[in-house]
C-alpha beads as a LAMMPS data file, in Angstrom:
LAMMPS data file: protein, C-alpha beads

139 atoms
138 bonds

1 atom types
1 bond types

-500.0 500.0 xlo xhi
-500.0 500.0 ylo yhi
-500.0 500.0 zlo zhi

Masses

1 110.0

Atoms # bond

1 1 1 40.514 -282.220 209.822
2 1 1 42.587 -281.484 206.319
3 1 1 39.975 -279.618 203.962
4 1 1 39.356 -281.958 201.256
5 1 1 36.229 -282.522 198.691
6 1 1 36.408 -286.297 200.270
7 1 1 36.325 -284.799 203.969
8 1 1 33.911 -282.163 203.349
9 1 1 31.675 -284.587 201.698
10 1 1 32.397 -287.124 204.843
11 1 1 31.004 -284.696 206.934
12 1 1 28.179 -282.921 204.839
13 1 1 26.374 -285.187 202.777
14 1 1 24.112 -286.658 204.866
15 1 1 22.403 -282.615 204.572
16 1 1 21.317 -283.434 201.341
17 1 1 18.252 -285.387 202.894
18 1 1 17.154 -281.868 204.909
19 1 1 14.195 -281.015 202.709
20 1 1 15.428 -277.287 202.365
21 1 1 16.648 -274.823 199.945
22 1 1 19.749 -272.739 199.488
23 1 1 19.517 -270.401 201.678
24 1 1 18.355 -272.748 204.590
25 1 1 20.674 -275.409 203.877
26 1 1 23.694 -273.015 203.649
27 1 1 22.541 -271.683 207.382
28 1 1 22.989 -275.385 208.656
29 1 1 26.311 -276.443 206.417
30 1 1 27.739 -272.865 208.148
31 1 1 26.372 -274.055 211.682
32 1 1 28.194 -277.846 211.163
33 1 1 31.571 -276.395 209.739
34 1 1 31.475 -273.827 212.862
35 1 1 30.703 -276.151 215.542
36 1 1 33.737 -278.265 213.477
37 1 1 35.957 -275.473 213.449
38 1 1 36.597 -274.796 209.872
39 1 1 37.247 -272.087 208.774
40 1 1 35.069 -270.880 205.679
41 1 1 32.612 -268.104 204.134
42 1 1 28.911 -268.302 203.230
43 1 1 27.791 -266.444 200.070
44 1 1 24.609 -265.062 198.539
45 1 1 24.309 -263.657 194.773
46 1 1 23.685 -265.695 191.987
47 1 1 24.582 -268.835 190.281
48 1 1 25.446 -269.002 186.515
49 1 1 25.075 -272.289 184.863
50 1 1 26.292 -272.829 181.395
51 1 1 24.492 -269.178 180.896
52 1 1 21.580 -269.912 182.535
53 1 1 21.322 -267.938 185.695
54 1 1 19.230 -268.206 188.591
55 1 1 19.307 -265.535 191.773
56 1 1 19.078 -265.331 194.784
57 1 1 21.232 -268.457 195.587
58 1 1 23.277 -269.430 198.495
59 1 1 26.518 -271.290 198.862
60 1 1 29.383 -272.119 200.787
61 1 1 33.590 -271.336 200.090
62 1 1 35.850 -273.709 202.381
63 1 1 39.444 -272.551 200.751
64 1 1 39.823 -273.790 197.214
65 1 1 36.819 -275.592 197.844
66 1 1 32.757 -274.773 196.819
67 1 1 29.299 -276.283 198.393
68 1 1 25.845 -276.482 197.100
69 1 1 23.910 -279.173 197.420
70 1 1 20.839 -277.231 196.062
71 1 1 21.899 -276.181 192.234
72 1 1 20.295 -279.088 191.015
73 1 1 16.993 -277.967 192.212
74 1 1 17.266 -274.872 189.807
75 1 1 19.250 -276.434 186.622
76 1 1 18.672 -280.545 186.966
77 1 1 20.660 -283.189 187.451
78 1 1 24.006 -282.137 185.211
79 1 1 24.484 -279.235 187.601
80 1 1 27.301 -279.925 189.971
81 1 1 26.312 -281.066 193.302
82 1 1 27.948 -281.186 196.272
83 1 1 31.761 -280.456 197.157
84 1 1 33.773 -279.315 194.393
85 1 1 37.228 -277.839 193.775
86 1 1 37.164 -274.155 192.439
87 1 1 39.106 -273.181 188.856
88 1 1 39.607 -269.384 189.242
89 1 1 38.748 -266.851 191.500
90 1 1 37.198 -263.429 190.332
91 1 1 35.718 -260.285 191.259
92 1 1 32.675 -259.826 189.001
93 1 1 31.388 -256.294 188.585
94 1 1 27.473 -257.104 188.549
95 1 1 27.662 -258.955 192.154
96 1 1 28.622 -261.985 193.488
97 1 1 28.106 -264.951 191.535
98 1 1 29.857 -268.828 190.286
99 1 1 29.948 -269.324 186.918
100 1 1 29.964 -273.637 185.865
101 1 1 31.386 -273.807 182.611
102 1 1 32.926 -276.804 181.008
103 1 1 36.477 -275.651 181.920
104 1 1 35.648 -275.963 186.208
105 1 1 34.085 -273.282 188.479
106 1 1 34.523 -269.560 188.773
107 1 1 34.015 -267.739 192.042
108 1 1 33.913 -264.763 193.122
109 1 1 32.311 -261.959 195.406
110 1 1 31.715 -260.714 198.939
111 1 1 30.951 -262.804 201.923
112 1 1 27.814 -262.764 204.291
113 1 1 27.339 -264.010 207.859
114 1 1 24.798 -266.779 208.421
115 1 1 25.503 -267.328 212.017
116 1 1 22.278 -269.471 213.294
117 1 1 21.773 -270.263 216.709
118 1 1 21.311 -273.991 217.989
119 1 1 17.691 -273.461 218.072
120 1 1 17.750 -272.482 214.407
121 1 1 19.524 -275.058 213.707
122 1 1 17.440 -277.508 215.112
123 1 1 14.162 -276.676 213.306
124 1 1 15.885 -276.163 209.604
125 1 1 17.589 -279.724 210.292
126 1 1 14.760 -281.224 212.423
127 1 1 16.876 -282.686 214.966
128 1 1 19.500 -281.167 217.273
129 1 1 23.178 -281.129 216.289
130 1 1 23.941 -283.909 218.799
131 1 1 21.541 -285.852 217.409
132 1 1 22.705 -284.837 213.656
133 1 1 25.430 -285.971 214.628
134 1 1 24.658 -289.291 215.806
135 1 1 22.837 -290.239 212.819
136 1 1 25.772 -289.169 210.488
137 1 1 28.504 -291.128 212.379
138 1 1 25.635 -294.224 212.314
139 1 1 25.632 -294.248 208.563

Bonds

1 1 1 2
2 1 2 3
3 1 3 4
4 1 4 5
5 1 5 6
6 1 6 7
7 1 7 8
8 1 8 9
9 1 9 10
10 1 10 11
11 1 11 12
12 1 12 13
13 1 13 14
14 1 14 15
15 1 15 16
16 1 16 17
17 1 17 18
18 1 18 19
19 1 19 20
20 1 20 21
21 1 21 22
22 1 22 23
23 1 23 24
24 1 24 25
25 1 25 26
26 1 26 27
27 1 27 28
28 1 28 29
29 1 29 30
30 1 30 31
31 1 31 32
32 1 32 33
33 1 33 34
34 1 34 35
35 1 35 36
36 1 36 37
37 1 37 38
38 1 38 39
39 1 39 40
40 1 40 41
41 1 41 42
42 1 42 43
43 1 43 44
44 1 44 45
45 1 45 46
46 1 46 47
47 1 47 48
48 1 48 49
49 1 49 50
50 1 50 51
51 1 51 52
52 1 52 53
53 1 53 54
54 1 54 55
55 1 55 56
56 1 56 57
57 1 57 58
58 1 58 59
59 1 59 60
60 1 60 61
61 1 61 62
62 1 62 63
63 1 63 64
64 1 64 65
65 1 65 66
66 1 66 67
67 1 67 68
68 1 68 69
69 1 69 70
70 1 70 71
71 1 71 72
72 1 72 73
73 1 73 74
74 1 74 75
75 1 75 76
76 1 76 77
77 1 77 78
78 1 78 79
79 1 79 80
80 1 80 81
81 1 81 82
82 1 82 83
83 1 83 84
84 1 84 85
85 1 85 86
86 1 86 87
87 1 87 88
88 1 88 89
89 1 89 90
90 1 90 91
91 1 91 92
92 1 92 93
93 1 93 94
94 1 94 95
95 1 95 96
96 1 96 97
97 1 97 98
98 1 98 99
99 1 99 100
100 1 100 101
101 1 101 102
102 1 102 103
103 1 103 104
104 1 104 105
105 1 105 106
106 1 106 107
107 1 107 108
108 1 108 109
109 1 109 110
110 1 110 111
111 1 111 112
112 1 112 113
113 1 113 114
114 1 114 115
115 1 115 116
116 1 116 117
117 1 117 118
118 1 118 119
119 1 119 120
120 1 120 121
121 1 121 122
122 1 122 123
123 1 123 124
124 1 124 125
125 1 125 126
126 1 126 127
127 1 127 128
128 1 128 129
129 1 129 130
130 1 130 131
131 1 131 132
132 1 132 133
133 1 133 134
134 1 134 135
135 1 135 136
136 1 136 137
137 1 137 138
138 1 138 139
């Protein structure tokens, strides 16, 4: 599968319904792009929104590419949700954040390891992978 917001989205946004938060969601999107085979990193820090900030938060980097279904819960519905391209990559000295301004997203930081098992996986998503599966390809 080519990396693309349009694939990534294919394959992820039926996780939106998973009544989680960051940090839980971001353990199953890492599980799913895993068992997929993409490669990608899974970050925790905090997320700066026009200057509002909100920490801890927990997202996903696929390439050029950023994930976070769960912003919106923190800033409302003009946050960005979902896939998105990232503008510019830093290294921030006061720890790993993404900045949204007007211009596109920032990124930058050090990586963490989710790594849930399939058990895990099934109670955060309420239904096995198989069976996420399923019900994604059904839709």
């Amino acid at each position: 599968m080519k990396n693309s917001v349009k694939s990534l989205s294919e394959l992820l946004s039926s996780c939106d319904s998973f009544p989680l938060e960051c940090d839980g969601l971001s353990s199953v999107i890492d599980y799913i792009l895993t068992k997929n085979g993409i490669d990608h990193q899974c970050y925790r820090g905090y997320v700066d929104f026009q200057g509002r900030k909100f920490k801890p938060h927990w997202w996903i980097v696929v390439g050029k590419y950023l994930i976070d279904y769960r912003m919106r819960m923190w800033f409302g519905n003009d946050a960005p949700h979902g896939v998105f391209k990232i503008k510019k990559v830093n290294e921030y000295d006061r720890g790993i954040l993404f900045k949204v301004l007007k211009s596109g997203i920032e990124h930058g930081g050090l990586a963490i390891n989710m790594g849930i098992t399939d058990a895990l996986f099934t109670i955060l998503a309420g239904k096995s992978y198989d069976q996420w599966e399923i019900d994604r390809k059904s839709k």
